[in-house]
N, C-alpha and C positions, 0 to 999 in steps of 0.2 A: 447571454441568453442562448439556450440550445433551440437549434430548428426543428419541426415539427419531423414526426417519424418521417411521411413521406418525400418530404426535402431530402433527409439524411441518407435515404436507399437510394432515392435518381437523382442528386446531385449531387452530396458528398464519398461517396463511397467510389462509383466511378472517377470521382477526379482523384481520389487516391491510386485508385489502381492506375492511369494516365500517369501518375508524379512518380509511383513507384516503378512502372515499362521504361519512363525517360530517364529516371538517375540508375540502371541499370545500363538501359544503353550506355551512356555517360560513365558509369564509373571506371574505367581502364582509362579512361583519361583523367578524368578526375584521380583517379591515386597515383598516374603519373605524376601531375603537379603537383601534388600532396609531396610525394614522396622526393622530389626534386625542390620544395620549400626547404621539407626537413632535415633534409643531406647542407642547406646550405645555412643553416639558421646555425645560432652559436653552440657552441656544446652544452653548455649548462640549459638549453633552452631544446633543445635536441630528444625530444622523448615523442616525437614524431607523432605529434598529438592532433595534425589532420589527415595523416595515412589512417592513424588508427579509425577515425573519428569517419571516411571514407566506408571503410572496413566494416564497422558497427552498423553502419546507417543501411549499407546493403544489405546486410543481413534481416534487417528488420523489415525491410521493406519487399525483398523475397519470402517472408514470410508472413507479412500483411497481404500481399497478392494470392498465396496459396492457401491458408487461412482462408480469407474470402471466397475463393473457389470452393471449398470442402462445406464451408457453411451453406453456399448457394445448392452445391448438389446434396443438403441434408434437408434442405426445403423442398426438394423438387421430390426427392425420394420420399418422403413421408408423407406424400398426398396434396403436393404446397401447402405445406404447413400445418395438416390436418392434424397429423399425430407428433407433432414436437414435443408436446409437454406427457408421453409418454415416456413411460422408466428406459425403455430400448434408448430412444433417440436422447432422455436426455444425458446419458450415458457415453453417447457420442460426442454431445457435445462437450463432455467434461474431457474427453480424449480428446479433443480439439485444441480447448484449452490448457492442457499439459504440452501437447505439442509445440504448439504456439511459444508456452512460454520455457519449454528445456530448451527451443531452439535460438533462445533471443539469451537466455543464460550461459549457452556453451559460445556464441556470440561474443560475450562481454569476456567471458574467460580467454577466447581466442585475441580477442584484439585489445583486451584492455589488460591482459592479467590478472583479472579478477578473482578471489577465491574465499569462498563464506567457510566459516567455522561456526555449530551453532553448540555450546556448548551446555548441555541437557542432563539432568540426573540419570544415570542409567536405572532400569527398573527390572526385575526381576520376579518372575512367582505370580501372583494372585496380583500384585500390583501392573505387571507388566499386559497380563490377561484383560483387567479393568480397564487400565490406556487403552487399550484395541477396542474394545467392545460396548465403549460409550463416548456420547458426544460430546465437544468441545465447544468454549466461547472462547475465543482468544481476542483479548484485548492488548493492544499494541500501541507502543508510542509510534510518534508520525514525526519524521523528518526530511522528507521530500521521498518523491517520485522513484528513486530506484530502491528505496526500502519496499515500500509497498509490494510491486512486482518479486522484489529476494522472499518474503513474509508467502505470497500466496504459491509460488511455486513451490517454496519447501511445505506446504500443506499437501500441494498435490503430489509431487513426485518421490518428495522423501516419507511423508506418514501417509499416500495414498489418501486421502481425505477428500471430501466436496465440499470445498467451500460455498459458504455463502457471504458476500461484501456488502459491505454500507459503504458506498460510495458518493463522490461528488457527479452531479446529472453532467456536466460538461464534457465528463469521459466519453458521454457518448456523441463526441464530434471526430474519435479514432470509430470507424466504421466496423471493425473486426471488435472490439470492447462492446461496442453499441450491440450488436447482433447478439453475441454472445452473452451477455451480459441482460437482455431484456429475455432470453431466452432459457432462461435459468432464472432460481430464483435467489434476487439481488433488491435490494432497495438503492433508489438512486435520491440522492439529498440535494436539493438547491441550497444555494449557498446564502442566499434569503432569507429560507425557513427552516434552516438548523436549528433545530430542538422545540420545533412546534409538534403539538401532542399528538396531530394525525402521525408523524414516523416514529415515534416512540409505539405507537399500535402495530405501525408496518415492521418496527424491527421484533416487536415480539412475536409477531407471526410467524417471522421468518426460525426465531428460535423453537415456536413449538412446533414445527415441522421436523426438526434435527431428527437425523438415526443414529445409529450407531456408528458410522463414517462421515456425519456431519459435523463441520466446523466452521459456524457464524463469526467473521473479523471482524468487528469494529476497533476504533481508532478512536477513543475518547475523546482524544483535542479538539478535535473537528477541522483542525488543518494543517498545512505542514509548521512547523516551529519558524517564528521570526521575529524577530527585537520589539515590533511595535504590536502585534500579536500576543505576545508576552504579558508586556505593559498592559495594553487594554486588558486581559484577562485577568489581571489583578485586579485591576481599577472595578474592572464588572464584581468581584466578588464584595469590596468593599460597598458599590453600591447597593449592593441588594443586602449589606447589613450582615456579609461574614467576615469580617475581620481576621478572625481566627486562620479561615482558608488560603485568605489574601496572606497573610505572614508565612505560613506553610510551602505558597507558592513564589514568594521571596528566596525560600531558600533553595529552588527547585530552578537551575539557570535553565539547564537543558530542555526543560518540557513547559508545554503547554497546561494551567490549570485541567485537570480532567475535568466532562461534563457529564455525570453520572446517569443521567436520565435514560440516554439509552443502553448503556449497559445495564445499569439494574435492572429495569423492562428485559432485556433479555434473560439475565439471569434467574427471576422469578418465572419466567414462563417456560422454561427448560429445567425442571427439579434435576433432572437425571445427569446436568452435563458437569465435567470439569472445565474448570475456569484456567487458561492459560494466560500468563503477564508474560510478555516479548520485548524485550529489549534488545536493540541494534546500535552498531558505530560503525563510523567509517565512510558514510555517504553524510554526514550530517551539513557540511560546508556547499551544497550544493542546494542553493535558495534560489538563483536567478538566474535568468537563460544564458547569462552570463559564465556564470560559475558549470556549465554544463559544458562549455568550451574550455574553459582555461583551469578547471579544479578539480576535475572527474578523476578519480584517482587510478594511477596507472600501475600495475604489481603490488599492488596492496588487499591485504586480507581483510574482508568485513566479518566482525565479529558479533554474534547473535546472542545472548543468553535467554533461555526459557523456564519460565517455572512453573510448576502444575499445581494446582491446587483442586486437591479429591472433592469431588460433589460435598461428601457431609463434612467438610471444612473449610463448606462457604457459606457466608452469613446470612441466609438466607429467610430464616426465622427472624433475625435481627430489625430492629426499628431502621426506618430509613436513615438516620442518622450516623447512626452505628456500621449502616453499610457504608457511607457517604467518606468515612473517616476510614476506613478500613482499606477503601480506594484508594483515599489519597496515602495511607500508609506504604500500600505497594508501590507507589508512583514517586517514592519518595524513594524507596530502593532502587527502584530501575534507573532513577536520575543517579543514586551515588555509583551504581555498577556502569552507566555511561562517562563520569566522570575517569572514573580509575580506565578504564578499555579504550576512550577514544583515540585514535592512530596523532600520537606529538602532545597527549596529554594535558592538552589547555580546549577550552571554548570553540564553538566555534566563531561565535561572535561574542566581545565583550557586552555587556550589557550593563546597567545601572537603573535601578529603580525610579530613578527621580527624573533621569533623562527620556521625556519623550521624543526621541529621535523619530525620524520618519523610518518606517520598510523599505528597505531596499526594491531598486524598480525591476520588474518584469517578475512577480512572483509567479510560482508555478504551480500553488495551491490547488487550481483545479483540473489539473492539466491531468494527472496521472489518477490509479486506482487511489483511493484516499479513501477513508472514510470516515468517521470519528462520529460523533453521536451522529456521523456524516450517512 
């Protein structure tokens, strides 16, 4: 359960900034012993993954401190708060959040090696004019926490874009997401009332808003991917009498069942925009607070593929059906081009239809930007 706004500005946000002054003072010792573990640990085991992991964490945390500051003096300058949902200031805030997130990007690159590839049709002429000049829905698969963050920053920094996210409300127990994110326009999903009809209204809002530099994210699964997530999303289709979708989503290891609702809502209430399907690998093995210690991949390339699909060759005249199939068509591609692209070319978890295993513990579903009919 997320605390009430007022909680979250005078009690969460300063004790952030307190956790973040302390592990700064702390870190020069703190990466001494890191760095004096890792010198002594065995070689195959030697990829010095709490220097790195020292390393990261400052970074993020000098930049949740300065972050906060800039937002605080963008309240104070604009009247406390009078004129924020002005185009000037919210403008700012979008250069907030670019900032925020190249610096947490060049971060990952410095200490982890990190490096995205997004591999994109290139476009030329009248078609390349169109991509610029009308807005986007980009619908994306969801496989934890550091996809999400790779997805929105190459919106901002690489195609200049403003997004807008369907996100999980938990996000905003990170004080600098919470700010920013209430302060722009974003829909926040409890994780409750995923796919009840009031946010299917709220996400279409947010689409007929869109400009011509707007790009509305959602994340159809509504969470990140996981064994028993899976399972139940199949089972759920069989209950409610598709069969059909449940055998579809049998053969789909990688993804989560899509939940159409909020996408469609979106895409009907935006005629003008193109439809973007996002596919990512390479972060996919990172489920559990666990796996963010010991699996975070170190000099490995995440690789992106996108594809565009032009407004009038989206189905948008189509019976809901015909879109509903259409979806899962594309989701069926994105899972085969994950398959052939993920880094060692197997699963990230095996899985079997018939085995309801339990989720593994410490999911981190609502921890990061996420959003899915979210």
């Amino acid at each position: 359960m997320v605390p009430p706004r007022l909680i979250r500005r005078l009690v969460l946000a300063p004790l952030v900034v307190v956790i973040a002054f302390g592990f700064i003072v702390l870190s020069p010792f703190l990466a001494l012993a890191a760095l004096v573990s890792g010198l002594l640990a065995r070689p195959r085991a030697r990829h010095m993954r709490s220097l790195r992991l020292v390393g990261f964490v400052l970074v993020w945390m000098v930049a949740e401190m300065v972050a906060l500051v800039m937002l605080a003096g963008l309240w104070v300058v604009s009247g406390f708060g009078g004129r924020l949902r002005t185009e000037p200031y919210q403008s700012r805030h979008y250069g907030v959040m670019r900032w925020f997130l190249d610096t947490m990007y060049r971060g990952a690159e410095r200490t982890y090696g990190l490096r995205v590839e997004v591999d994109e049709p290139e476009l030329t002429g009248d078609e390349l004019t169109a991509r610029l000049t009308r807005p986007v829905i980009v619908l994306s698969r969801h496989a934890g926490p550091g996809d999400s963050f790779l997805l929105v920053h190459q919106l901002l920094s690489v195609y200049h874009r403003r997004p807008r996210v369907v996100m999980k409300a938990a996000l905003q127990l990170d004080p600098s997401v919470d700010i920013v994110g209430n302060r722009l326009p974003n829909v926040w999903i409890k994780s409750r009332q995923v796919g009840e009809h009031i946010f299917t209204e709220q996400i279409a809002r947010l689409a007929r808003g869109l400009d011509e530099r707007g790009a509305l994210v959602i994340f159809p699964e509504g969470g990140n991917w996981t064994p028993g997530r899976w399972r139940r999303g199949i089972r759920r289709l069989e209950q409610v009498g598709r069969p059909d979708l449940a055998e579809r989503a049998r053969d789909m290891p990688n993804l989560l069942p899509p939940r159409p609702g909020g996408a469609l809502a979106a895409i009907a209430a935006c005629p003008d925009a193109d439809v973007i399907f996002a596919a990512h690998a390479g972060l996919d093995n990172i489920i559990t607070i666990a796996d963010v210690w010991s699996k975070f991949p170190v000099d490995q390339v995440i690789r992106a593929r996108w594809w565009r699909v032009p407004d009038d060759s989206v189905p948008r005249s189509a019976d809901h059906e015909t879109q509903v199939q259409w979806l899962y068509d594309w989701w069926e591609r994105i899972d085969t081009w994950i398959t052939e692209n993920r880094p060692g070319g197997v699963p990230a978890v095996t899985v079997t239809p018939g085995n309801d295993a339990a989720e593994p513990a410490g999911d981190l579903s609502g921890a990061f930007p996420r959003g899915g009919d979210r």
